[in-house]
C-alpha positions as CSV (number, residue, x, y, z in Angstrom):
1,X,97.8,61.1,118.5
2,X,94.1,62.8,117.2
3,X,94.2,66.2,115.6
4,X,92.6,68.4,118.4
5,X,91.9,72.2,117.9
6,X,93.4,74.3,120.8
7,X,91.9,77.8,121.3
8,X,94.6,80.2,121.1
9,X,98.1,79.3,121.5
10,X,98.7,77.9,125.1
11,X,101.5,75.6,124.3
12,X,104.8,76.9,123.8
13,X,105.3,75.3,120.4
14,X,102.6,76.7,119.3
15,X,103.2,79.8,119.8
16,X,106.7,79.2,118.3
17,X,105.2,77.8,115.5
18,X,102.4,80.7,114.9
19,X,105.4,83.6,115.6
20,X,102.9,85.0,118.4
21,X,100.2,85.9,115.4
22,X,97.2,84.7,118.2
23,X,97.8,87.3,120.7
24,X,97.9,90.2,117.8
25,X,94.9,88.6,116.3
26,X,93.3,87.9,119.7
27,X,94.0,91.8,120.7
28,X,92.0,93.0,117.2
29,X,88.4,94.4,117.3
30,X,85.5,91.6,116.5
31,X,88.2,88.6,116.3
32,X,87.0,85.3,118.2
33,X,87.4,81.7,118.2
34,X,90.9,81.9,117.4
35,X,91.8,77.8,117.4
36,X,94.6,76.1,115.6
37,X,94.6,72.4,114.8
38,X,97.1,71.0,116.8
39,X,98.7,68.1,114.6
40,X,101.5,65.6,116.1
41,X,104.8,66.0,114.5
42,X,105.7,63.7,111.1
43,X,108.2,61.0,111.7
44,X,111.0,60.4,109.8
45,X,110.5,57.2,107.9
46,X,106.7,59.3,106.7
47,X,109.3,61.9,105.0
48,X,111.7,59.0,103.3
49,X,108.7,57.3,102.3
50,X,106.9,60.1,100.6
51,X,110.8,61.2,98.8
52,X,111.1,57.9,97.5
53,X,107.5,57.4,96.3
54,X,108.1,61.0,93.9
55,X,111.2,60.5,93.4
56,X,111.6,64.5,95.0
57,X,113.9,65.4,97.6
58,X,112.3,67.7,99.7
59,X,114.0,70.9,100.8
60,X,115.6,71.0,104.8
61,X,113.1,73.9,105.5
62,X,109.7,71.5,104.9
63,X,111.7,68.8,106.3
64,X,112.0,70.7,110.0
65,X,108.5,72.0,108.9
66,X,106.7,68.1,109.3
67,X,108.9,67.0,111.8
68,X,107.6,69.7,114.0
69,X,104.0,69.4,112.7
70,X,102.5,67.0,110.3
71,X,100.4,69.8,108.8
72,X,99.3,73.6,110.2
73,X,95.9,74.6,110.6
74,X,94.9,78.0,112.0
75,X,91.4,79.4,111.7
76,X,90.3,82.7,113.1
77,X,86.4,84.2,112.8
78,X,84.9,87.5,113.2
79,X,81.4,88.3,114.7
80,X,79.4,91.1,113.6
81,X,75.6,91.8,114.9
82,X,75.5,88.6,117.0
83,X,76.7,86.4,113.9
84,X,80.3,84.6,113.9
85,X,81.5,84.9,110.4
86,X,84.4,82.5,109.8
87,X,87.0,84.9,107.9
88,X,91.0,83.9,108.6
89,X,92.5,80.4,107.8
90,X,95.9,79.0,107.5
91,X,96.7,75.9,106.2
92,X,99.6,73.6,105.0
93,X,99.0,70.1,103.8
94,X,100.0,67.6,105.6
95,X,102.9,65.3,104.2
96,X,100.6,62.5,103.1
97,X,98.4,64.7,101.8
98,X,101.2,66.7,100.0
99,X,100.1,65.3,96.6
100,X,101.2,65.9,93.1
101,X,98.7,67.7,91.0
102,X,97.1,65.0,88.7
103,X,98.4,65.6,84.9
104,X,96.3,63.2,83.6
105,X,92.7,63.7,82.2
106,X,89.9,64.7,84.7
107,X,87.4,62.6,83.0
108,X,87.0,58.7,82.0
109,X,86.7,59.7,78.4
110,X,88.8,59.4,75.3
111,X,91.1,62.4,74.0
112,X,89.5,64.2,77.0
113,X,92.3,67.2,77.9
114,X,94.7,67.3,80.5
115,X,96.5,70.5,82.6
116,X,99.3,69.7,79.9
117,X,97.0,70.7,77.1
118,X,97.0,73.9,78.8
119,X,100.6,74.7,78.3
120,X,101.2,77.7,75.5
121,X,105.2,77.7,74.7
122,X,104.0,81.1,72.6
123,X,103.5,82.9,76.1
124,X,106.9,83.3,76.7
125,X,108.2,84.3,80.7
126,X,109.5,88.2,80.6
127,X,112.8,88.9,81.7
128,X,112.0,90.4,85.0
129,X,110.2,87.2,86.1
130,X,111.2,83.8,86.6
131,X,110.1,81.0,84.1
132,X,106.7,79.4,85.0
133,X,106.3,76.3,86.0
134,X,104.8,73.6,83.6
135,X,102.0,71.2,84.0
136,X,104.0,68.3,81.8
137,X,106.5,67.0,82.7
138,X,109.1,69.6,82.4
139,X,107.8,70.3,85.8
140,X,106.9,68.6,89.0
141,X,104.0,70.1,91.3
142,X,102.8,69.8,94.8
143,X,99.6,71.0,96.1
144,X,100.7,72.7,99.8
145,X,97.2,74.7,100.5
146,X,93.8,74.6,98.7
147,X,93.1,78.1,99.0
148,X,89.5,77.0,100.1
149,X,89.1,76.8,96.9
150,X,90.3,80.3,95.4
151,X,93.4,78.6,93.8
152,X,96.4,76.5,95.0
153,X,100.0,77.3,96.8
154,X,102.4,74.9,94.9
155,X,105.9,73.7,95.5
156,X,107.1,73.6,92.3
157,X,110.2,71.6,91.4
158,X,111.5,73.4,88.2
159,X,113.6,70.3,86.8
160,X,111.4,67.6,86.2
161,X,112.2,64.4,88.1
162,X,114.9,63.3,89.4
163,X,114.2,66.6,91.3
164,X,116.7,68.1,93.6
165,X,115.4,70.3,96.7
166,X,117.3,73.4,95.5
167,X,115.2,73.4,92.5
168,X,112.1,74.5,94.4
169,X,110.0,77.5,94.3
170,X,106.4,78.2,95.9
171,X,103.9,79.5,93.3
172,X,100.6,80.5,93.3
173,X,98.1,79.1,90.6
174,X,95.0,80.6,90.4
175,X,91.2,79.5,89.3
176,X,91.7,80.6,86.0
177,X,95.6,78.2,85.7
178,X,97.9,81.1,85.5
179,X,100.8,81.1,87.6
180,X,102.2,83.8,90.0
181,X,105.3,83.5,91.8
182,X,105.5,84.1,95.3
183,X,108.6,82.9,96.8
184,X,111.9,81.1,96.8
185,X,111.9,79.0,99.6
186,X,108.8,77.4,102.1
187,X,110.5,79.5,105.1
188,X,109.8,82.5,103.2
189,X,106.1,81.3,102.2
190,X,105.2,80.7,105.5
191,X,106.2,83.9,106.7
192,X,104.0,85.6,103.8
193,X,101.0,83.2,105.1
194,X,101.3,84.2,108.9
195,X,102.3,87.7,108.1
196,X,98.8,88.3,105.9
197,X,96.8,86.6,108.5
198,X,95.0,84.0,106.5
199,X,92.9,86.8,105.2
200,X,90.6,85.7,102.6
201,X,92.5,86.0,99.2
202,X,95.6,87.4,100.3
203,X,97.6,85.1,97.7
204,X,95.9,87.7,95.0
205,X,97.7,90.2,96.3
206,X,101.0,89.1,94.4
207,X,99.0,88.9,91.3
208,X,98.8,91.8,88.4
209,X,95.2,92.1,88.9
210,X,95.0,91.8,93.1
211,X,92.2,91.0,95.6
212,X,88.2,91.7,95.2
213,X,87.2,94.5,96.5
214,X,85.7,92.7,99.0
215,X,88.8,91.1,100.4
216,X,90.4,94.9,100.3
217,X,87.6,95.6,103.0
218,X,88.8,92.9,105.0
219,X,92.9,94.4,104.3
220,X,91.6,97.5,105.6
221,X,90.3,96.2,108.7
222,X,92.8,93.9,109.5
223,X,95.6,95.3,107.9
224,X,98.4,92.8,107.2
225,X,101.5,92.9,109.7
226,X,103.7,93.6,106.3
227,X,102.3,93.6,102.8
228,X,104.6,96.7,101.3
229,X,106.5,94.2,99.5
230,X,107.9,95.6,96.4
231,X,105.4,93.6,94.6
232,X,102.7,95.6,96.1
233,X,104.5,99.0,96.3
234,X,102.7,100.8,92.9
235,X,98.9,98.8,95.2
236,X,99.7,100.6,98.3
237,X,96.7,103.0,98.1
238,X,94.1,100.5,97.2
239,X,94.4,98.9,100.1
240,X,93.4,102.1,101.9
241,X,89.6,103.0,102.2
242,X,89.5,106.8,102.1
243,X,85.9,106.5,103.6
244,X,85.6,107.7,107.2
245,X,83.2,105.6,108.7
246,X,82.6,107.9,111.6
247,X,81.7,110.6,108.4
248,X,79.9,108.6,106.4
249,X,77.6,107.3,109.0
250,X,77.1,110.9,110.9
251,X,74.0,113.1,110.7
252,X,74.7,115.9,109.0
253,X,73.8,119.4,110.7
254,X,71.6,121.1,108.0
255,X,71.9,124.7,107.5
256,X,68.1,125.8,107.5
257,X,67.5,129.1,105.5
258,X,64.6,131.4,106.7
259,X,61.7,132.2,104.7
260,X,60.9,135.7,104.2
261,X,58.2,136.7,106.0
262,X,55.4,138.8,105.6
263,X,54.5,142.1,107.9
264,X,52.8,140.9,111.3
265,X,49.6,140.7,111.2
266,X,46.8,142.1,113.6
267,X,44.6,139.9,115.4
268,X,42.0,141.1,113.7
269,X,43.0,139.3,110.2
270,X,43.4,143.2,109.0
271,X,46.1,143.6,106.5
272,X,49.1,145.9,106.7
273,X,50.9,147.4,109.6
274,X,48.4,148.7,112.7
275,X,47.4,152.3,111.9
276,X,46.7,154.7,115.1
277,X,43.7,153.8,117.4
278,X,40.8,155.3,116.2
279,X,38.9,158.2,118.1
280,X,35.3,157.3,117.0
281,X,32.5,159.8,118.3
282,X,29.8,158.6,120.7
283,X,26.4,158.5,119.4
284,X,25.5,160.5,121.8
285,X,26.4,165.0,121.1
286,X,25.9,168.0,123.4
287,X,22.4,168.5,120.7
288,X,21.2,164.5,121.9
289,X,21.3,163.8,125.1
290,X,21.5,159.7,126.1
291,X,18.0,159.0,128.2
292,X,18.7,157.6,131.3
């Protein structure tokens, strides 16, 4: 069966499988082309194969995840002035592309480094937060969304191989290789992912240093259906744009102040305030008569 994007969620897996996100995202101002990548479901021999190849046992919650859908892919755009802008996107791998990240060097050269040259035992995890994961081999790593390309959702296995599926965590490495937990199980994950709407970044929100301020705009606008988590609980206002748009974009009524003004003036051009009319004497007197 071919992967075939389906507008909205007409199916009723689907719309099992998206928890009924389409019709919120469907009801929000600007949102079109809503379309998820419908993917046929894994089959079981795929999973064995793939646990035996990694020597991993994957967890019963991404097991019922591929053998209800090889994969998830759910894209969402906005349009603003006549221009689509593609904004939302969801994505899990799918099982054969469920890949462990590479530990070994990048480039064809001698002595080049590796992700395990990265690892600094002197950084040591604080007590409040679990122990990070490790790119040798103390850990075992699996790349579950590319973030198109602003980092990478893991499933981690903490033990190193053998690994068992209760040893699992989902963390969030970012472009610059640090690591941020997000949950405990996939279940949990994939509510997060669903939850935030695919919005662009939303993984930064579990970090200490949070989204752009770009991404914030697009929070504000289409707020996430929960993101007071307690990790976000001392963020809450700056995801909040104090900015009235209606305010900010209104004329504002200017309060004119009169000029003083002068006396009125005659029509004459004469200067000062009329005076009383003037009772000029004829030319002509009782002593002159006027000729005729």
């Amino acid at each position: 069966m071919e992967e075939t994007p389906s507008p909205g969620c007409s199916k009723p897996h689907l719309e099992k499988l998206t928890l009924g996100i389409t019709r919120i995202l469907e009801s929000s101002p600007g949102v079109t082309e809503v379309t998820i990548v419908e993917k046929p479901p894994a089959e079981r021999h795929m999973i064995s194969s793939w646990e035996q190849k990694n020597n991993c046992v994957l967890p019963e919650d991404v097991k019922n995840f591929y053998l209800m859908t090889n994969g998830f892919h759910m894209t969402w755009s906005v349009k603003l002035d006549e221009h689509t802008i593609p904004l939302g996107s969801m994505a899990i791998n799918s099982i054969s592309k469920l890949t462990q990240l590479n530990q070994s060097s990048v480039y064809s050269l001698p002595n080049a480094p590796t992700l395990a040259d990265l690892e600094d035992d002197a950084l040591e995890d604080s007590e409040n937060q679990p122990e990070k994961p490790h790119f040798d081999s103390r850990s075992v790593i699996f790349e579950l969304d590319p973030c198109n390309g602003n980092g990478k959702v893991c499933l981690v296995y903490k033990r190193g191989k053998p690994a068992l599926a209760q040893d699992t965590e989902i963390w969030f490495l970012d472009r610059a290789l640090y690591w941020h937990f997000l949950t405990d199980t996939f279940t949990a994950y994939y509510r997060l992912l669903i939850t935030h709407l695919g919005l662009p970044q939303w993984q930064y929100a579990f970090t200490s240093y949070g989204i752009s301020p770009q991404a914030k705009q697009w929070f504000n606008m289409y707020k996430p259906i929960t993101y007071n988590t307690d990790l976000l609980a001392e963020e809450t206002n700056s995801f909040v744009n104090k900015l009235d748009p209606s305010r900010v974009f209104k004329s504002k009524n200017k309060t004119l102040i009169p000029k003083k003004k002068g006396p009125a003036q005659p029509a004459g051009g004469q200067k000062g305030p009329p005076g009383p009319p003037s009772t000029s004497k004829s030319s002509s007197s009782p002593g002159n008569p006027v000729r005729k």
